[in-house]
N, C-alpha and C positions, 0 to 999 in steps of 0.2 A: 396453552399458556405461552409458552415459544412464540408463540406466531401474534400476540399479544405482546410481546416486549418486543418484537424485530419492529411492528406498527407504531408502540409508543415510542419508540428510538428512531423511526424515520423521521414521524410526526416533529420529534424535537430535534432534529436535525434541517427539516426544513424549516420550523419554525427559526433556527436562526442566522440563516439565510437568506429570510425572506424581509422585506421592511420592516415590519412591526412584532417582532419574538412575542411580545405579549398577548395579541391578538389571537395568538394558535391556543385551542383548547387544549387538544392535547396535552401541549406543553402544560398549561396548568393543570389540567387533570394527574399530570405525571408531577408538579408541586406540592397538589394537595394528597399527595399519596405520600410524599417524602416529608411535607410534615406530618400526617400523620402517624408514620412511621418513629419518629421524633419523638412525640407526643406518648407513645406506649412505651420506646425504651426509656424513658425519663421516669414516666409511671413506675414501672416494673423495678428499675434501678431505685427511686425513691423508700419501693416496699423492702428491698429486700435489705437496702441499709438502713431501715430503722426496724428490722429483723418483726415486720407486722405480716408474713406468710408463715407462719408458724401456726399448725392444728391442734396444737394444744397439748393435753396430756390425756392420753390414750383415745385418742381420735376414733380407732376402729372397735373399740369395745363401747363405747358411749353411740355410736353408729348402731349398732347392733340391737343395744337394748333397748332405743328407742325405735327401730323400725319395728318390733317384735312388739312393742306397745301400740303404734301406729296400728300394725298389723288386724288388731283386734278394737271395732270402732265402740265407745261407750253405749253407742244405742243399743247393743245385741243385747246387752244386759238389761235391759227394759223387759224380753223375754227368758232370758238364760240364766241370769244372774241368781246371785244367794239371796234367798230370804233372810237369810238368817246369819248376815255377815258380821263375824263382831273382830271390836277394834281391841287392842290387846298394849299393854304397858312391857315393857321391854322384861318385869320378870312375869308377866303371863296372865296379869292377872285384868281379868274382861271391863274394858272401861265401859264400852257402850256394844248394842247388836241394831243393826237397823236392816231395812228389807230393802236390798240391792236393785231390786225390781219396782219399788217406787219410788227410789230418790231418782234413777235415773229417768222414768216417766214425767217426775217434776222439771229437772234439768230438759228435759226434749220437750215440754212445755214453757219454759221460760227460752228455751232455742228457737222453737216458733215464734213470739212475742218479738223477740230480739232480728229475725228477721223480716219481719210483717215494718217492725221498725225502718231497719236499710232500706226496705225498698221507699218506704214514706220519704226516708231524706234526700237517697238520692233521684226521684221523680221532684216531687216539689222543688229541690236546689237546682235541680238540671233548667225545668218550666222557666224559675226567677231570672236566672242565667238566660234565657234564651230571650225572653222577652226584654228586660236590660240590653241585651248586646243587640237585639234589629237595630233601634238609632246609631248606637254607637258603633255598628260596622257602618251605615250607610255615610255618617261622617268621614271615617276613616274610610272609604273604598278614591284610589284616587281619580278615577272618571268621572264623578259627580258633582265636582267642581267645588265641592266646600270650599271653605279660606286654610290657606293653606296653612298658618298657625294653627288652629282649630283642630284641622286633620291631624296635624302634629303631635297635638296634647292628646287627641282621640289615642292614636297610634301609641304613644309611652303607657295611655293609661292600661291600654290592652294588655301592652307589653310587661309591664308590673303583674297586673292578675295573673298572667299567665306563668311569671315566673318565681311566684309564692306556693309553695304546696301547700296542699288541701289540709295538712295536721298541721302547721303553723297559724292557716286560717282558723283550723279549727280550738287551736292553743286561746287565739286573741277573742273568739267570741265566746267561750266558756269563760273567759276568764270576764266579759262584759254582760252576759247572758245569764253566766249561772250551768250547769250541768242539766241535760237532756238536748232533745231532737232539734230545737229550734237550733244552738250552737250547729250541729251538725248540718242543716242544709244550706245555712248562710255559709259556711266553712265550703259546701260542696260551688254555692252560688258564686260566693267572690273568686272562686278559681277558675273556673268553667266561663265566667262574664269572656275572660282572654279569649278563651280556646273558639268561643262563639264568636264573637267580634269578629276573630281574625279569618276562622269561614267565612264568615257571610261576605265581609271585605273581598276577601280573594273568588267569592262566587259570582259579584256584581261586576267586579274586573273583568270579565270573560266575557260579558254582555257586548252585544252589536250595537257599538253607537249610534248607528246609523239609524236604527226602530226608536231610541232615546232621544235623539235629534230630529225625528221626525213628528214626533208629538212635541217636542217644546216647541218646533217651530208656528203648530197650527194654534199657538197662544196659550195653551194647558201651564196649567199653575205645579210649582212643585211634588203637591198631593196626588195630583190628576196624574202626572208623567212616574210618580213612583208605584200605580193602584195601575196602570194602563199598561206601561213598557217594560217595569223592572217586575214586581213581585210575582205577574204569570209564569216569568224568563224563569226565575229563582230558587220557585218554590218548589220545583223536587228538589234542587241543591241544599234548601236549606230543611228540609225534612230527612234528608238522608245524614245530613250533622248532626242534626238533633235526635235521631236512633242514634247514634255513631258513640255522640259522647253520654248521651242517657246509660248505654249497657257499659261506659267504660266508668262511669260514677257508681255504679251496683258494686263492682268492684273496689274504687274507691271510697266509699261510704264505709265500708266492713270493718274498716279500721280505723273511724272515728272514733270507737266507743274506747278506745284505749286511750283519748284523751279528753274523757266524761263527755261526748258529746253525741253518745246513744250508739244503739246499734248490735251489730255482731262482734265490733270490735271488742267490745266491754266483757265478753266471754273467751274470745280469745285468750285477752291478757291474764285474767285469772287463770286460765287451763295451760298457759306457759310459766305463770311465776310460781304453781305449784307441781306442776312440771308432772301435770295430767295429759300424757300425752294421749291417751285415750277417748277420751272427750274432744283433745284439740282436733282429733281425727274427726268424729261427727262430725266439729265445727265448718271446717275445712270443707267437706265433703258436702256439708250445705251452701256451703260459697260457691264450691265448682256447679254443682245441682244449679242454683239460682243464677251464675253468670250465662251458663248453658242454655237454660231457656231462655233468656234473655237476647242470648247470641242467635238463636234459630229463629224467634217469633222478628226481631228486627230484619233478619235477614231475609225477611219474607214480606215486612214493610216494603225495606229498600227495592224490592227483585218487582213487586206493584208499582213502583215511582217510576222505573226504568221506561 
């Protein structure tokens, strides 16, 4: 660490010695440290005067008896649980008895359903995403030579999608759509169109002009020089995106359903507003389960594209 500030302190000492102080990275790298540094104590100063770091009341007893409910996940009760569990009025007297053991078989059946669901939204929404955003990165990549307004408009529209999150998308199409899975993959589509776009942009960039310029010269029509020079170049780059945000949408899907727009989310939110933490553990534990596989079978796509 030492030997890293005596560097970034030469660095900016010769940078202001030398013609052009701004030109030295260093030095900026040693700015964008100092704002950043800015940035937090402002943060930090802002929470703690308007007194928003405050754990509540009784932080470590409420910790407790929720991790001791985590603890024990609702599925074990599918085998363990009471037959013959009855529900009782505060002076004792038996409202209802049901069989512990098959409501929660039903619940691990509509858990199944609900994520046989996520994965529908988030493959289908990732697929429309991807196919959407090939034109619209090849517009925006700026080696291609689009018109330069065009790439322009290309470029903000990306920039928009990308900076809407997925439950606001998902707000605006439930609320145009109606409640189920449709909301939810258009919701996963108009977010994802950004994130797409702006790979494939940034993977055509990289490309040797030189193979690109050497088929327009021999007369090849635009078709010809994007099927000849660019998509062979591309196409591990753009299948290793396309895993990339496919298993990071598994993830994001999970919590559409908490704004009626299907899913795993839609179980979630029940298992916290009635503060089942029991169940929210299976839930959960089916999320980690499905990102998991997810993360390994991709990562065995990608390691074949290499």
């Amino acid at each position: 660490m030492k030997r890293l500030v005596r560097a970034l302190v030469r660095g900016s000492t010769h940078a202001n010695t030398g013609p052009n102080p701004r030109s030295n990275p260093r030095l900026r790298f040693v700015g964008w440290v100092l704002a950043y540094a800015v940035l937090t104590v402002a943060c930090l100063w802002s929470l703690v005067a308007a007194d928003d770091l405050s754990l509540g009341r009784q932080p470590w007893r409420n910790l407790q008896k929720t991790a001791v409910e985590f603890a024990h996940p609702s599925f074990l009760n599918a085998w363990n649980g009471n037959p013959r569990l009855e529900y009782r009025s505060d002076d004792g007297t038996v409202l209802r008895v049901e069989d512990e053991r098959l409501m929660e078989r039903r619940f691990l059946a509509s858990l199944a359903e609900a994520t046989w669901a996520t994965v529908k939204i988030a493959t289908l929404g990732s697929l429309l995403a991807a196919l959407i955003a090939l034109p619209l990165g090849l517009l925006s990549a700026r080696n291609l030579g689009a018109p330069r307004l065009l790439q322009r408009a290309v470029t903000a529209l990306l920039n928009a999608s990308r900076a809407i999150h997925t439950l606001v998308f998902g707000l605006v199409f439930v609320g145009i759509m109606g409640l189920g899975s449709t909301a939810g993959l258009l919701a996963i589509a108009a977010h994802s169109l950004g994130t797409y776009g702006k790979l494939y942009a940034e993977s055509i960039e990289t490309l040797d002009m030189g193979a690109i310029d050497a088929v327009r010269a021999v007369g090849s029509s635009p078709m010809q020089v994007f099927f000849i020079a660019v998509w062979p170049a591309v196409l591990p780059q753009l299948m290793s995106s396309h895993l990339y945000i496919w298993e990071y949408n598994i993830r994001d899907a999970t919590i559409l359903g908490m704004v009626g727009a299907g899913g795993l989310g839609l179980l979630i939110s029940e298992a916290v507003s009635l503060f089942q933490w029991d169940r929210l553990a299976t839930t959960l534990l089916v999320v980690i389960l499905l990102v998991t596989l997810f993360d390994a079978g991709s990562r065995r796509v990608r390691k074949a594209l290499q």
